[in-house]
C-alpha positions, 0 to 999 in steps of 0.5 A: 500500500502506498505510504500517502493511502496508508497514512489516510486509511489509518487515520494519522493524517486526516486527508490523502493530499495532506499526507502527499503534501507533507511526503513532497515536504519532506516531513515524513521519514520511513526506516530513518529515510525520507519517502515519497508518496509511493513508498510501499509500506510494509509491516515493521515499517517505522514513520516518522512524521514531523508536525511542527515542533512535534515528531510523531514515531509509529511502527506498523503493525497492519496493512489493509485497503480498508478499515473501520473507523475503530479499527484504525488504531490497531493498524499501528502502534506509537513509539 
């Protein structure tokens, strides 16, 4: 699943082109590496997304086209 989608369907970023706008931004980092949009997100996957003065680590544990909205926050797990 592309890294842009992933962000989306798990609900860390609220929009797809928000999350394509902070990949070109270079705000977001997978395994210490800056990625672009299309990364292919894997399981064990470490994102780091910057929001201003505050970093937000997660690894993921799940990928799933779709997901409910309560199940979401099992697709990843803060570090």
């Amino acid at each position: 699943m592309r890294l842009d989608k992933f962000l989306k369907v798990s609900r860390i970023i609220k929009r797809r082109t928000v999350a394509n706008e902070a990949c070109d931004a270079e705000r977001v980092t997978v395994n210490g590496r800056p990625a672009k949009a299309g990364y292919d997100v894997k399981v064990g996957d470490k994102i780091s997304i910057r929001f201003g003065a505050s970093t937000l680590n997660v690894e993921v544990l799940q990928v799933s086209e779709t997901v409910r909205k309560d199940d979401a926050a099992g697709m990843y797990r803060e570090i």
